[in-house]
N, C-alpha and C positions, 0 to 999 in steps of 0.2 A: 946170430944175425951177421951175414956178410953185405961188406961194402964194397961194390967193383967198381965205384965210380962217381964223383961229383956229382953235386946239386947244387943249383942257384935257389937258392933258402931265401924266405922261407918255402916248403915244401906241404900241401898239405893231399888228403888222401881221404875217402869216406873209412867208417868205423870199420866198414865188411872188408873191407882190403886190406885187413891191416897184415897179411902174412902172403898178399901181392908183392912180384917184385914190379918195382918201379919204375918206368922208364918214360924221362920229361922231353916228350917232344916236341911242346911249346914251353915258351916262359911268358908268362905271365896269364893276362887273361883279355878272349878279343873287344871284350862289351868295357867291363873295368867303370864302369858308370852310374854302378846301384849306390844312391849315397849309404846304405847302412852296411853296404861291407869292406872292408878295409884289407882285406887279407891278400890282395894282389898292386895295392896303390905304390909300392917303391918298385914298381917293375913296369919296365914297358913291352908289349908284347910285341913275341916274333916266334915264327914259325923253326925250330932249328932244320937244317939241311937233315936229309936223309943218309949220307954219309955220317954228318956227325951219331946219328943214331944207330947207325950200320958198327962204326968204331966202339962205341959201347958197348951192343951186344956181343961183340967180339971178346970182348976182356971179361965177361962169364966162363968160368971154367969148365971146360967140358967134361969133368969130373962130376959139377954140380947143375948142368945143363937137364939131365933125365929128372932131376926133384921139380925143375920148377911149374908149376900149376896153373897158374893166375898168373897175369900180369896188369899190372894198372898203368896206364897212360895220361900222365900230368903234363900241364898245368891245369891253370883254371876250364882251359874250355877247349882242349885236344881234339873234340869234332871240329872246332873250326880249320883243323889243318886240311891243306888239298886233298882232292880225292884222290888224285893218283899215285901220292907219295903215300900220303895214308894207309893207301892198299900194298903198297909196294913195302911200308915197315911192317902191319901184318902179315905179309908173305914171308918176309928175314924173322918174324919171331914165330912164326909155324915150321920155319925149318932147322931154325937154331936149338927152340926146346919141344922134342919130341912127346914128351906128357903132358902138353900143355891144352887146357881143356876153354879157357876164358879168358878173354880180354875186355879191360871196362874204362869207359872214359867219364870227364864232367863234360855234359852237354846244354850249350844254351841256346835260346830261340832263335838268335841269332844265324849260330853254325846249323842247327835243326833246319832252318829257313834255305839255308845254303845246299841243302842236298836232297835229293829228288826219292823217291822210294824205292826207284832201280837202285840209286847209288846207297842206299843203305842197306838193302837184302845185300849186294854185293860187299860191304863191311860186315854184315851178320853170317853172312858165308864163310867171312875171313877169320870168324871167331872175335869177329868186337860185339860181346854178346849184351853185355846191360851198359844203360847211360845213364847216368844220376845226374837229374835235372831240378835245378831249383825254380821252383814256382812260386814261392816266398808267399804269399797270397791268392786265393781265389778271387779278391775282394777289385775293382776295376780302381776306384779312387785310391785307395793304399801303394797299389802298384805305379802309380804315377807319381803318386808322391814321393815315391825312393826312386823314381827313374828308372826301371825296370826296361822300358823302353817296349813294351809285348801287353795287350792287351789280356786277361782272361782268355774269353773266345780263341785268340790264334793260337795263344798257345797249348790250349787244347784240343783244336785241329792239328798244331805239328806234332805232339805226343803221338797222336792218334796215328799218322802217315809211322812212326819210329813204330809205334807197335803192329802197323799191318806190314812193315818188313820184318818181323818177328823177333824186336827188340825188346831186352827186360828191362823196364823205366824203374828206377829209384827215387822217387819224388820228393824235395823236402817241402817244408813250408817253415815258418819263423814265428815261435809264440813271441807278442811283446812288441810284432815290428809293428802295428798300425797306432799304437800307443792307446791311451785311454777315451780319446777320440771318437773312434772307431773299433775298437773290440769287438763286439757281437758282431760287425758286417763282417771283420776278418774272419770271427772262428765259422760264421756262419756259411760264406762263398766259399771257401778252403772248402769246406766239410763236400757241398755240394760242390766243387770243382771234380776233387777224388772221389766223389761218388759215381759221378759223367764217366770219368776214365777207367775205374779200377786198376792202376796199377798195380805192379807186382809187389812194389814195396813202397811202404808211405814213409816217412822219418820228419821227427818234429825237432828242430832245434831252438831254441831260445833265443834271446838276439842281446848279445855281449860288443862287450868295447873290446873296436881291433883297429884302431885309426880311421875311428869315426867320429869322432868327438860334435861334430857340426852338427852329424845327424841327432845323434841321442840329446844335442841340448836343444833340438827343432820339435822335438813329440816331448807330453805329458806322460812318463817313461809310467809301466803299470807296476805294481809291488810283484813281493813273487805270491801271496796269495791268489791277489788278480791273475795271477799268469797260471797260475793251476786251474783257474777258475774258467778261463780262455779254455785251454785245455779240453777241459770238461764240455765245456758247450758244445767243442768241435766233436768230438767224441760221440756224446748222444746222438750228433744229427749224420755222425757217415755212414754211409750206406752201400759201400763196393760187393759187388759178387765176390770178390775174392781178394784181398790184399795183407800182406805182410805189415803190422804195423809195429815201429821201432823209435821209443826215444831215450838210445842210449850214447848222445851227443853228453860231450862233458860238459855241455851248457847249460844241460836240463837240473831238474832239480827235482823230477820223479823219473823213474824211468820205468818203463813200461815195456814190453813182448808179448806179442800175440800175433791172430790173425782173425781178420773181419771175413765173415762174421759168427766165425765159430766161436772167438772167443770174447765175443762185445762185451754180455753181462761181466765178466770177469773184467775187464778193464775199464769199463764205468764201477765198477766197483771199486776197484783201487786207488782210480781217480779222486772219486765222491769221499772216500776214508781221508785221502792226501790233504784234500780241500778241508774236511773236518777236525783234520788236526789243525791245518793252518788258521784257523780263524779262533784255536784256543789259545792263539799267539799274536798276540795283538803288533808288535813288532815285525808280522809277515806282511799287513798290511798298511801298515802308518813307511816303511821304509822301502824305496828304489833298492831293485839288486845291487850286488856292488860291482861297479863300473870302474874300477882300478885296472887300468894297461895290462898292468901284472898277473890279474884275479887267472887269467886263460892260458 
């Protein structure tokens, strides 16, 4: 692992990137207003200059310049930067590393909102190939409750314009966020949101303490039984032509790989076994995850 270069930490990156090099062309994140995630709150966003990014790619060694492959473009929500800077930093990293096959940002409704379908085939021409966008819920009441600030519906209208300019979507969703409340409507709309779209990749993350304490003491928090249990519900009822599904978030507490729907049986299988261990544990469902700062 080489380092050519600072970061304003914390720093984070999806599982598939992890041998992405990095390059933070935002700091922070432009929305920053979902109560249940925390991971961008001691930052205020801004756009860095294009020079300052221009400077970084420069101190990659042109020794190590022909290795690199991927690149990931951080922070929380790098589609929100301009279009024409935008276009103009993947222009500097199509000509700085010549083997470079993919570029991938986080994108939210927001920044989605903000750019037209010309102006994204023109970033997917530039090699900004997938956007990993969280949809935290299919469910309409859930998402309001955390301030998501994007209804269901629109945001699966903007998906839709990102993949008719031949974008690869990475979609999460959150077991755990609508709390015990609402359960079955979360894993329910989730399941049918990703069925509407078929993304190329689904990913299920669990929902941990990251400086959110306000939220998680606001929901009737589900054990981890319940949350396999979640899980499972979502699972029977999705229904994509074609999608990648991944939860190998270190939040999870099963982890799963396949794809829908060659390999459903197989991972309602594994599911259904997970859950049946869990309920030989009676401790999986009388106890809350553990929500210690630390635990992540």
């Amino acid at each position: 692992m080489y380092y050519y270069f600072d970061y304003h930490e914390p720093l984070f990156r999806p599982p598939s990137e992890a041998r992405s090099l990095i390059f933070q062309i935002t700091v922070g994140c432009s929305q920053n207003r979902c109560t249940f995630c925390g991971m961008y709150k001691m930052k205020a966003y801004r756009a860095r200059p294009v020079e300052e990014v221009r400077a970084e790619i420069a101190l990659v060694p042109p020794s190590h310049r022909p290795h690199i492959r991927r690149v990931f473009l951080a922070d929380g929500d790098a589609l929100a930067y301009p279009q024409e800077g935008l276009a103009e930093i993947l222009d500097l990293l199509a000509d700085s590393f010549p083997g470079l096959t993919r570029v991938g940002a986080y994108a939210s409704p927001a920044s989605l909102a903000g750019k037209d379908g010309a102006e994204l085939a023109l970033l997917r021409q530039k090699k900004l190939r997938i956007l990993y966008f969280g949809l935290e819920s299919g469910d309409a009441a859930t998402l309001r409750s955390v301030g998501k600030g994007y209804p269901p519906e629109e945001m699966l209208a903007l998906c839709r314009r990102a993949k008719g300019a031949g974008m690869k979507l990475s979609v999460t969703a959150i077991l755990g966020l609508a709390g015990q409340e609402r359960t079955l409507e979360h894993a329910r709309a989730t399941a049918e949101w990703i069925t509407e779209l078929s993304p190329e990749y689904f990913s299920l993350l669990t929902l941990f303490v990251r400086h959110n304490h306000d939220f998680l003491r606001s929901i009737a928090p589900l054990s981890r039984g319940e949350i396999l249990e979640e899980a499972l519900e979502m699972l029977r009822l999705l229904a994509p032509q074609k999608t990648i599904l991944r939860s190998n978030h270190v939040s999870n507490f099963l982890e799963l790989a396949g794809s829908y729907p060659k390999d459903r049986l197989r991972l309602l299988a594994e599911t259904e076994a997970a859950v049946a261990r869990a309920r030989l544990h009676p401790d999986w469902y009388h106890a809350v995850p553990d929500y210690r700062e630390d635990h992540f």
